[in-house]
C-alpha positions, -999 to 999 in steps of 0.1 A, spaced: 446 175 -109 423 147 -128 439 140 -156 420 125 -191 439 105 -209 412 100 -236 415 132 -244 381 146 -238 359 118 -250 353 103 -217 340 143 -200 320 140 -233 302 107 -230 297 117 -190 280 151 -205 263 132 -223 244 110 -193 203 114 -194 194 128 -156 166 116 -140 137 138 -161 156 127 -194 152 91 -180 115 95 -175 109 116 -204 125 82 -225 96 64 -213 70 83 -230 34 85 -219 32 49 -203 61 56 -181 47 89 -170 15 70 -158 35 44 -142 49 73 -123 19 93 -118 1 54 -102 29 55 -83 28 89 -66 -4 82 -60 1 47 -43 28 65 -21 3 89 -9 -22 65 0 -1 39 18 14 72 37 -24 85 45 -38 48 60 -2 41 75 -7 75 99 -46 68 100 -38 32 118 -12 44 142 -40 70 153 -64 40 158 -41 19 175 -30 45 199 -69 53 205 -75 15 210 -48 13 235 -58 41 253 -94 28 258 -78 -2 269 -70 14 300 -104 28 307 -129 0 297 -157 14 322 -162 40 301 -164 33 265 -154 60 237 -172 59 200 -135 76 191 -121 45 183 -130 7 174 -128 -7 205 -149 18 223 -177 13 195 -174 -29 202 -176 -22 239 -208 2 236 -230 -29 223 -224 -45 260 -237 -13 275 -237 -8 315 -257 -39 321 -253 -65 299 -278 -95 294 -257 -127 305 -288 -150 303 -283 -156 266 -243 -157 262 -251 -167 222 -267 -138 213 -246 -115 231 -212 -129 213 -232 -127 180 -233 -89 187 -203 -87 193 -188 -103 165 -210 -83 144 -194 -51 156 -162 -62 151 -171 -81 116 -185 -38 110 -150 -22 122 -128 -43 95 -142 -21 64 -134 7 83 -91 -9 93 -87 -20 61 -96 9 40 -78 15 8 -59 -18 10 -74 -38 -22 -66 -2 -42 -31 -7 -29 -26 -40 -41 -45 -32 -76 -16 -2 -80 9 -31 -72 -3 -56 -93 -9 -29 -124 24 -13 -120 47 -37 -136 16 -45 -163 18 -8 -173 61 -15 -173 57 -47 -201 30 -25 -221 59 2 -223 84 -22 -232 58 -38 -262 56 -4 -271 90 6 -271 99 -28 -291 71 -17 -318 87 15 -322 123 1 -324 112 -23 -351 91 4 -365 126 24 -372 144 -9 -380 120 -12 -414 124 23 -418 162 29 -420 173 -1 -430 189 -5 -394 213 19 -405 204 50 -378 207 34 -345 193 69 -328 161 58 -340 160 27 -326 175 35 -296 142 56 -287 128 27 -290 148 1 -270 147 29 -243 116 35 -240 111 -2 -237 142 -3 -206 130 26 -184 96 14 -186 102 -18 -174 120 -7 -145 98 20 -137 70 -5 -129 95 -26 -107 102 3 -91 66 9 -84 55 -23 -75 82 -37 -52 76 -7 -23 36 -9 -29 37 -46 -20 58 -41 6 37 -12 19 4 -36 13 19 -58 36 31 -32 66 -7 -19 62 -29 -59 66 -4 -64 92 -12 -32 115 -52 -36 105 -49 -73 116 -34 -61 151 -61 -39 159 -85 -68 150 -66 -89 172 -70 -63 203 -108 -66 197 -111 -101 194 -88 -105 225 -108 -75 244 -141 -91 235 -137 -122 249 -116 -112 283 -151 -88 289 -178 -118 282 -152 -143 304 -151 -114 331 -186 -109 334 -193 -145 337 -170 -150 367 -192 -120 380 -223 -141 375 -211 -173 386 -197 -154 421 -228 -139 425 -253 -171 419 
């Protein structure tokens, strides 16, 4: 049997231990947007995260079948500006195009990307105006009481804490996300650049067998 040799005081101060509401209920209003930012940021890294494993899988299948080009996916859309017969007499203006629909595919891949990053760089702002806050409050009871109460100020000085960490807690898996997200979008640009110029070197050999 556990056994306390403090004679209750210790069950008492672990009674006493905020849970996880309480702690974000001690930040106040700028810690519940921190949170609510947050949420929100999780959701959107989750929706573009699943939106550019369906393009890459699309892209990869059309990879296999480059005869017949699908407007399903990016690659399919770059590949329809060659059409059946492409004109090879003017090489320039036929890489032009195709740069140009690859240049119009990278809104499209990175989508939702700079929000991302704003909620990331705003997260730990929103922390250090909750901790200002929670400082003015402290010192706010400090003038009042004398600094006699220290329930007053520790409002205060919590407020300030669990902010703080609530927008390190944010920001750190938002970055992180940011950067899993420009990553995949840069692959998929990648596989069009690469596919773009293995076409326009393939149908040159074609022209230079035939001539």
């Amino acid at each position: 049997m556990p056994v306390d040799p403090t004679r209750g005081s210790l069950v008492e101060q672990l009674q006493r231990q905020p849970s996880v509401i309480d702690r974000l209920k001690q930040g106040g209003l700028v810690g519940w947007v921190i949170v609510a930012l947050g949420l929100f940021g999780f959701a959107l890294a989750a929706w573009r995260l699943f939106g550019l494993m369906q393009v890459i899988r699309s892209v990869r299948e059309q990879m296999r079948n480059l005869s017949q080009p699908n407007s399903n996916n990016p690659l399919g859309r770059v590949l329809s500006v060659l059409g059946p017969n492409p004109q090879l007499s003017d090489l320039e203006t036929l890489e032009l195009k195709l740069d140009e629909a690859v240049m119009l595919e990278v809104p499209q891949l990175e989508k939702g990307q700079g929000l991302l990053k704003l909620l990331a760089a705003v997260a730990p702002l929103l922390g250090l105006l909750g901790t200002v806050t929670g400082m003015i409050i402290t010192f706010q009871a400090i003038t009042q009481s004398g600094g006699g109460d220290s329930r007053l100020m520790a409002d205060g000085i919590s407020q300030a804490l669990v902010t703080t960490v609530e927008g390190l807690v944010v920001a750190i898996p938002l970055l992180f996300l940011h950067s899993v997200l420009s990553a995949r979008s840069k692959v998929v640009v990648q596989l069009l650049e690469q596919q773009c110029v293995g076409l326009l070197a393939l149908h040159m050999s074609g022209k230079k067998r035939s001539e």
